[in-house]
TORDODREN-844411 format. One record per atom (N, C-alpha, C): x, y, z; residue in one letter; atom name. Coordinates in Angstrom, 1 decimal, decimal comma, always signed. Layout:
<volos>
[volo [X Y Z] A CA]
...
</volos>
This chain:
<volos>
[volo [+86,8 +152,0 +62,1] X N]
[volo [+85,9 +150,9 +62,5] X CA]
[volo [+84,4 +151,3 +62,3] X C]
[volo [+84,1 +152,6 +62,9] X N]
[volo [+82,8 +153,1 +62,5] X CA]
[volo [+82,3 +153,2 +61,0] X C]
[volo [+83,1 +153,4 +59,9] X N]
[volo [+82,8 +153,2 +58,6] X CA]
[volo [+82,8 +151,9 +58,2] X C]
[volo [+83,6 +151,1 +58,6] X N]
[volo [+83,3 +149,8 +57,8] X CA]
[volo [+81,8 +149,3 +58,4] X C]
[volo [+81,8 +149,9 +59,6] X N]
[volo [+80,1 +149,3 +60,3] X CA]
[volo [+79,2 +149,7 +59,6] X C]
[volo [+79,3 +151,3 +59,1] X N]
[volo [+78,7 +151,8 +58,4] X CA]
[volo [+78,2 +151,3 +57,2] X C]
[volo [+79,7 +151,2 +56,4] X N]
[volo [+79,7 +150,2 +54,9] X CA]
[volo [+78,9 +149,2 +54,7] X C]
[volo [+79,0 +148,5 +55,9] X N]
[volo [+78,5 +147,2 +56,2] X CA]
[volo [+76,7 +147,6 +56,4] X C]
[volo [+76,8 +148,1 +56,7] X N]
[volo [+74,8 +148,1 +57,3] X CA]
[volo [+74,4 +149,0 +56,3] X C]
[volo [+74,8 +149,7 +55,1] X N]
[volo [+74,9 +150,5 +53,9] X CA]
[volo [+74,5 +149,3 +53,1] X C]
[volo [+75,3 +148,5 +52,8] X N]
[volo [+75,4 +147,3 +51,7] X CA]
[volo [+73,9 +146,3 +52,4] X C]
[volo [+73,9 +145,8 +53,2] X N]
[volo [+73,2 +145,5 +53,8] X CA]
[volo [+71,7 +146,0 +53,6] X C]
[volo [+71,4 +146,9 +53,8] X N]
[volo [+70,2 +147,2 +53,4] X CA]
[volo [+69,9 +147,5 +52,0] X C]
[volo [+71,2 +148,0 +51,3] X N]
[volo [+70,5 +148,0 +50,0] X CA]
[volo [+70,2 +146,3 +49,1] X C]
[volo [+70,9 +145,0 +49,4] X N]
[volo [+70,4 +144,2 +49,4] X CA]
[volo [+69,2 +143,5 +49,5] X C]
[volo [+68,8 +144,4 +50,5] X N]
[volo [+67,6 +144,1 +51,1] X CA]
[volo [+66,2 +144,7 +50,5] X C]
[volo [+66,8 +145,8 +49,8] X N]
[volo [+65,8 +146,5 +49,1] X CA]
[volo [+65,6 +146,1 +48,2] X C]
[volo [+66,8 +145,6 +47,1] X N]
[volo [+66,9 +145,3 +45,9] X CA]
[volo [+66,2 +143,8 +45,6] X C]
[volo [+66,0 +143,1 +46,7] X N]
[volo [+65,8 +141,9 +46,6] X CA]
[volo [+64,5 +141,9 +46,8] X C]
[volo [+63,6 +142,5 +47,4] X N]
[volo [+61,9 +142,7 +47,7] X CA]
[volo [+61,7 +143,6 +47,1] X C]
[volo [+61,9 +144,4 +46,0] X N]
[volo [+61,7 +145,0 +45,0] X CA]
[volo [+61,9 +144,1 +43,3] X C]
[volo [+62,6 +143,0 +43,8] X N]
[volo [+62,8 +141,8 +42,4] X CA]
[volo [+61,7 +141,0 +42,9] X C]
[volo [+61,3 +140,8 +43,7] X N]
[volo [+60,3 +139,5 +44,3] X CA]
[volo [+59,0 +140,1 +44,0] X C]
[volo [+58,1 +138,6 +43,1] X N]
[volo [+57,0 +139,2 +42,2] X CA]
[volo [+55,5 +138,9 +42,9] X C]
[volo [+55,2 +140,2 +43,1] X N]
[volo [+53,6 +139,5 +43,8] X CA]
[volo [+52,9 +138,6 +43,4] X C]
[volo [+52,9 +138,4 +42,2] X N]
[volo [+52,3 +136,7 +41,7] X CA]
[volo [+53,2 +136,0 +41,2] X C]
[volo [+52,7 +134,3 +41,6] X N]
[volo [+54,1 +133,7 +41,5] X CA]
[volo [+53,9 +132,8 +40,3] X C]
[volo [+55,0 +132,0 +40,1] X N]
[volo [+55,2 +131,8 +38,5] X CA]
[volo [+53,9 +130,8 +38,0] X C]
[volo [+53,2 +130,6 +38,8] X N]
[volo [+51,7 +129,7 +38,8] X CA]
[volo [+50,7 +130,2 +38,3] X C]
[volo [+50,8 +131,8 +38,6] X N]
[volo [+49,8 +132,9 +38,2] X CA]
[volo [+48,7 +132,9 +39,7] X C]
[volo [+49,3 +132,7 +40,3] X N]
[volo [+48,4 +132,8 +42,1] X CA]
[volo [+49,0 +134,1 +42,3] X C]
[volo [+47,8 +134,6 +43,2] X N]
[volo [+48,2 +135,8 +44,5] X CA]
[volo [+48,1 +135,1 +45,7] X C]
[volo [+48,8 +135,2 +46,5] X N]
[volo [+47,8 +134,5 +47,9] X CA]
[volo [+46,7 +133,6 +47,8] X C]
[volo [+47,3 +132,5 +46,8] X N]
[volo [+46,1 +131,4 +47,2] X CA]
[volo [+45,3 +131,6 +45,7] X C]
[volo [+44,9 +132,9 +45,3] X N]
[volo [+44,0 +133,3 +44,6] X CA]
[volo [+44,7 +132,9 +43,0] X C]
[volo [+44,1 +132,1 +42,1] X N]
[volo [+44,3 +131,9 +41,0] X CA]
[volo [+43,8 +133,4 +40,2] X C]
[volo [+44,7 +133,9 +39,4] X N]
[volo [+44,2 +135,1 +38,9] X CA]
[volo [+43,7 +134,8 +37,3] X C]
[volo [+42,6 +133,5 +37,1] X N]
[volo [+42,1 +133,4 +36,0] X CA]
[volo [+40,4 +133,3 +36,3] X C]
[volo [+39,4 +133,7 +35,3] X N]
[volo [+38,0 +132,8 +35,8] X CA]
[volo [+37,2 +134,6 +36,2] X C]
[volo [+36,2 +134,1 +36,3] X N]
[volo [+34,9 +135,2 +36,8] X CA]
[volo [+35,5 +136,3 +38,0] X C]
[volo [+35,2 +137,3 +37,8] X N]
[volo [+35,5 +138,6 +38,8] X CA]
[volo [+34,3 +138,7 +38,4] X C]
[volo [+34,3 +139,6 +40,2] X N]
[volo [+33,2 +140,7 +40,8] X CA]
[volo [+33,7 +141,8 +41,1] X C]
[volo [+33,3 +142,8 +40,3] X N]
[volo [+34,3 +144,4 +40,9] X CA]
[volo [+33,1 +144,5 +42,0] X C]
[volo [+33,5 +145,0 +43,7] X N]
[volo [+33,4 +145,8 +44,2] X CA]
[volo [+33,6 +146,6 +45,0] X C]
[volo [+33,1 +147,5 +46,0] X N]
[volo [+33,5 +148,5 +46,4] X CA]
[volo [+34,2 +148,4 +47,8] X C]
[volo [+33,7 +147,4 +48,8] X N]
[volo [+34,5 +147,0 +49,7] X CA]
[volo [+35,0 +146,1 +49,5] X C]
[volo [+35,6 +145,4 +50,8] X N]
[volo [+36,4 +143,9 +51,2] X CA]
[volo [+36,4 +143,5 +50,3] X C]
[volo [+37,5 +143,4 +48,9] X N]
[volo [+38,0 +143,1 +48,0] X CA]
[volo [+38,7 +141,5 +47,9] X C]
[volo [+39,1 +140,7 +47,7] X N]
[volo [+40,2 +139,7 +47,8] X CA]
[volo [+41,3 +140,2 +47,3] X C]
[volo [+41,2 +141,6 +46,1] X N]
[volo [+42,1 +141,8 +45,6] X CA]
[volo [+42,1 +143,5 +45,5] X C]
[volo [+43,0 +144,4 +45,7] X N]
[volo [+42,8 +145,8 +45,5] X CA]
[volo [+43,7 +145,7 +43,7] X C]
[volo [+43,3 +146,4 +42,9] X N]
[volo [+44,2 +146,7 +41,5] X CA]
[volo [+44,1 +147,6 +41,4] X C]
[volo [+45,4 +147,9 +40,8] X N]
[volo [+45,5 +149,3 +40,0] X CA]
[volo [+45,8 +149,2 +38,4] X C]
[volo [+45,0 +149,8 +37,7] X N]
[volo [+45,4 +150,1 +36,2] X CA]
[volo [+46,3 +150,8 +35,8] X C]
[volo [+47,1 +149,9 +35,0] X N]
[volo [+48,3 +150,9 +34,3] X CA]
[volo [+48,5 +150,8 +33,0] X C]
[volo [+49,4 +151,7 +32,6] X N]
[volo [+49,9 +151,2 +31,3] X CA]
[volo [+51,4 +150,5 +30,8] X C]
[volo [+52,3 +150,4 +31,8] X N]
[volo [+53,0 +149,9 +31,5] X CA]
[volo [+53,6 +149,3 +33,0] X C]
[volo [+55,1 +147,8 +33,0] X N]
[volo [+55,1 +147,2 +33,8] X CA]
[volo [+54,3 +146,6 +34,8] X C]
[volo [+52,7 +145,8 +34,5] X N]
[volo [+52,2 +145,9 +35,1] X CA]
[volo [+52,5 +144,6 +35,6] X C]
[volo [+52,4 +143,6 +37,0] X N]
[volo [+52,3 +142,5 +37,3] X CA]
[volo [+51,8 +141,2 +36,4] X C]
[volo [+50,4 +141,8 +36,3] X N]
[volo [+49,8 +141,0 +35,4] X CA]
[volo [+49,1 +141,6 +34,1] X C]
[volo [+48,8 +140,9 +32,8] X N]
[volo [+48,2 +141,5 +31,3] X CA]
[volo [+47,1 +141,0 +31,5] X C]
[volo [+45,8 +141,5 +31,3] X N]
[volo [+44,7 +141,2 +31,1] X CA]
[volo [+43,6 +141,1 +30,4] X C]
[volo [+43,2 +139,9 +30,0] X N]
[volo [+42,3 +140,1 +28,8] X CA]
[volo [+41,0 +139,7 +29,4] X C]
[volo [+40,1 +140,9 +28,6] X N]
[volo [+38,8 +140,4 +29,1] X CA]
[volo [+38,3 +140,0 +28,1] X C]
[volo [+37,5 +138,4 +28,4] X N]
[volo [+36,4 +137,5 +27,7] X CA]
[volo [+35,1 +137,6 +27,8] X C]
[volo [+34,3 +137,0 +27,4] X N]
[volo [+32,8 +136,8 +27,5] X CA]
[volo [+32,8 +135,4 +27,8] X C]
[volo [+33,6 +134,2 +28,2] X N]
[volo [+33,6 +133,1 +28,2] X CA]
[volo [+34,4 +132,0 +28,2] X C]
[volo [+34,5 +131,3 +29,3] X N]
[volo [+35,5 +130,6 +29,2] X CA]
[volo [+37,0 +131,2 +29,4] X C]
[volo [+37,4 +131,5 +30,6] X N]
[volo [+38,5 +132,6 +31,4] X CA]
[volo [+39,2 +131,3 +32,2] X C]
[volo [+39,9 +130,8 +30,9] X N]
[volo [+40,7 +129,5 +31,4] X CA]
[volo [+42,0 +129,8 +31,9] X C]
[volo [+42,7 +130,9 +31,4] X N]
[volo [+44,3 +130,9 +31,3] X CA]
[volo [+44,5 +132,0 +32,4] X C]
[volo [+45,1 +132,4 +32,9] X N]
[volo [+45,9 +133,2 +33,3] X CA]
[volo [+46,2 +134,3 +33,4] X C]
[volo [+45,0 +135,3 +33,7] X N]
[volo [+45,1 +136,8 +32,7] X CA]
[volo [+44,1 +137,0 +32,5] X C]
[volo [+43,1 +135,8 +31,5] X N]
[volo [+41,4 +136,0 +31,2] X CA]
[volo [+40,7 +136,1 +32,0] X C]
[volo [+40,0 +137,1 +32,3] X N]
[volo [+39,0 +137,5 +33,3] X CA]
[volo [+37,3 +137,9 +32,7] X C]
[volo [+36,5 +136,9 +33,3] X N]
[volo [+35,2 +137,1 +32,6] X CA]
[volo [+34,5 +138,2 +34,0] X C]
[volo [+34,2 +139,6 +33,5] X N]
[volo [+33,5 +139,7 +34,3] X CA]
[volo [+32,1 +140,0 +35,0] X C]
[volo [+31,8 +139,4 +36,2] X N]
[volo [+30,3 +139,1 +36,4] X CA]
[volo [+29,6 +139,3 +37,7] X C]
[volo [+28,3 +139,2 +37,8] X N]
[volo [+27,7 +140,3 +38,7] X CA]
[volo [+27,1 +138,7 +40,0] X C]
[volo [+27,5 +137,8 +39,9] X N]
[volo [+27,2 +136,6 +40,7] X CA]
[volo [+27,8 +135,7 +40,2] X C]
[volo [+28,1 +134,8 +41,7] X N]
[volo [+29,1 +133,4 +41,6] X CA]
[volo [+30,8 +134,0 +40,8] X C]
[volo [+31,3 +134,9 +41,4] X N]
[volo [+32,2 +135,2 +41,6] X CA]
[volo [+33,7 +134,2 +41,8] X C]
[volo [+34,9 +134,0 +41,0] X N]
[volo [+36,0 +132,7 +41,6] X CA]
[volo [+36,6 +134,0 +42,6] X C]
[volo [+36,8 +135,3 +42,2] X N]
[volo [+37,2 +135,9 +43,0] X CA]
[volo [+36,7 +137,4 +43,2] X C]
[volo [+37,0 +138,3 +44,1] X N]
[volo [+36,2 +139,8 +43,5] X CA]
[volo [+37,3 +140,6 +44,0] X C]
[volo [+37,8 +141,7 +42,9] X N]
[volo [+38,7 +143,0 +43,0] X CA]
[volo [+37,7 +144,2 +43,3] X C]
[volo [+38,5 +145,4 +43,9] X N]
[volo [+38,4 +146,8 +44,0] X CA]
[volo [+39,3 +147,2 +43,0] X C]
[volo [+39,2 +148,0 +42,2] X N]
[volo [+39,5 +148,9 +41,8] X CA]
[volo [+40,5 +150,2 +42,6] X C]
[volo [+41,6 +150,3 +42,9] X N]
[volo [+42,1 +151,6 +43,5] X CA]
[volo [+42,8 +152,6 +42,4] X C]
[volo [+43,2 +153,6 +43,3] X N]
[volo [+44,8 +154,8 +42,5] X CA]
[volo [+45,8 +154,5 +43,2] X C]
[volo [+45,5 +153,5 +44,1] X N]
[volo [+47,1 +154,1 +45,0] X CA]
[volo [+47,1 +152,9 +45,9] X C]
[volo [+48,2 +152,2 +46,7] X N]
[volo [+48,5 +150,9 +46,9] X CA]
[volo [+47,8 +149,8 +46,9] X C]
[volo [+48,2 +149,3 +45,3] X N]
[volo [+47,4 +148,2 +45,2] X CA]
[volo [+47,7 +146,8 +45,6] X C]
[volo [+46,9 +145,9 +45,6] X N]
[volo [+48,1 +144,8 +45,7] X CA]
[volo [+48,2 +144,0 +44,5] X C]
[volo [+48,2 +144,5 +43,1] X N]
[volo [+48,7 +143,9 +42,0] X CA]
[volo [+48,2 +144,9 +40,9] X C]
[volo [+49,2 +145,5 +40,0] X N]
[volo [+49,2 +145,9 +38,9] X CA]
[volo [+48,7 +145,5 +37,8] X C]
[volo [+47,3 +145,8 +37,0] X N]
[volo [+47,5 +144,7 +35,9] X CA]
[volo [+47,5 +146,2 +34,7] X C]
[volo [+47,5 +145,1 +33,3] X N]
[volo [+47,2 +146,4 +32,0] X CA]
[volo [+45,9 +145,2 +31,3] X C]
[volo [+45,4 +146,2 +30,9] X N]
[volo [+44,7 +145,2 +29,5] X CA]
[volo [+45,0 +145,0 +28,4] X C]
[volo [+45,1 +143,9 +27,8] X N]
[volo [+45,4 +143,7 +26,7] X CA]
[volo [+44,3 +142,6 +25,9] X C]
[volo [+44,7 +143,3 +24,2] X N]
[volo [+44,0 +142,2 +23,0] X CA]
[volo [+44,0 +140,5 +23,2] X C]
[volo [+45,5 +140,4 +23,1] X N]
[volo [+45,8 +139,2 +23,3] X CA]
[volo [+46,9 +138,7 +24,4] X C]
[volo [+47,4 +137,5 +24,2] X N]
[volo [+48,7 +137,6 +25,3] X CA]
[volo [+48,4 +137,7 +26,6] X C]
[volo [+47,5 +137,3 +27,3] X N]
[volo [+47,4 +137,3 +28,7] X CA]
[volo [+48,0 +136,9 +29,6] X C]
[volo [+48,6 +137,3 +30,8] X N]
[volo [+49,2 +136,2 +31,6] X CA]
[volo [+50,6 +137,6 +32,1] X C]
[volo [+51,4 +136,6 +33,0] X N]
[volo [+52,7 +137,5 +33,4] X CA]
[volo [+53,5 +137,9 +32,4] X C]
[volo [+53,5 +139,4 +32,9] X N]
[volo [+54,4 +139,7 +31,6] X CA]
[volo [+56,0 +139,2 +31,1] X C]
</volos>
């Protein structure tokens, strides 16, 4: 009896793992929390809207930087006033992964 309880709360949590480890911090809209992740950024140092980390591979989101016009999804113009949103920069828990890229912006 004690093993099948076991089995059971065994299976059970790895479900539970496997399923909030599939679930994508941005959602198929290209939002974080509300936050459209297209348009003007402000990097700075505190109170962030957004913490990121740079990688090179599987990142959440691809990103390309513009000089204008940061319509889609990915395109990020960035700027030092009138901000749509403003990131920090981290190494270590971020709340979204991005990479940079030439072209192709948007969810990978």
């Amino acid at each position: 009896m004690k093993k099948k309880i076991c089995l059971l709360l065994c299976l059970m949590l790895a479900l539970l793992v496997s399923s909030a480890s599939a679930a994508s911090k941005i959602n198929s809209d290209g939002y974080y929390k509300g936050i459209r992740l297209a348009g003007k950024v402000k990097v700075v140092d505190a109170f962030p809207d957004i913490k990121v980390q740079i990688v090179n591979s599987f990142p959440d989101l691809k990103v390309q930087v513009v000089e204008a016009f940061p319509d889609k999804i990915g395109q990020w113009q960035f700027v030092e006033a009138f901000p749509d949103f403003t990131i920090q920069f981290v190494n270590a828990f971020p709340d979204i992964k991005i990479q940079y890229v030439n072209s192709f912006p948007g969810l990978p």
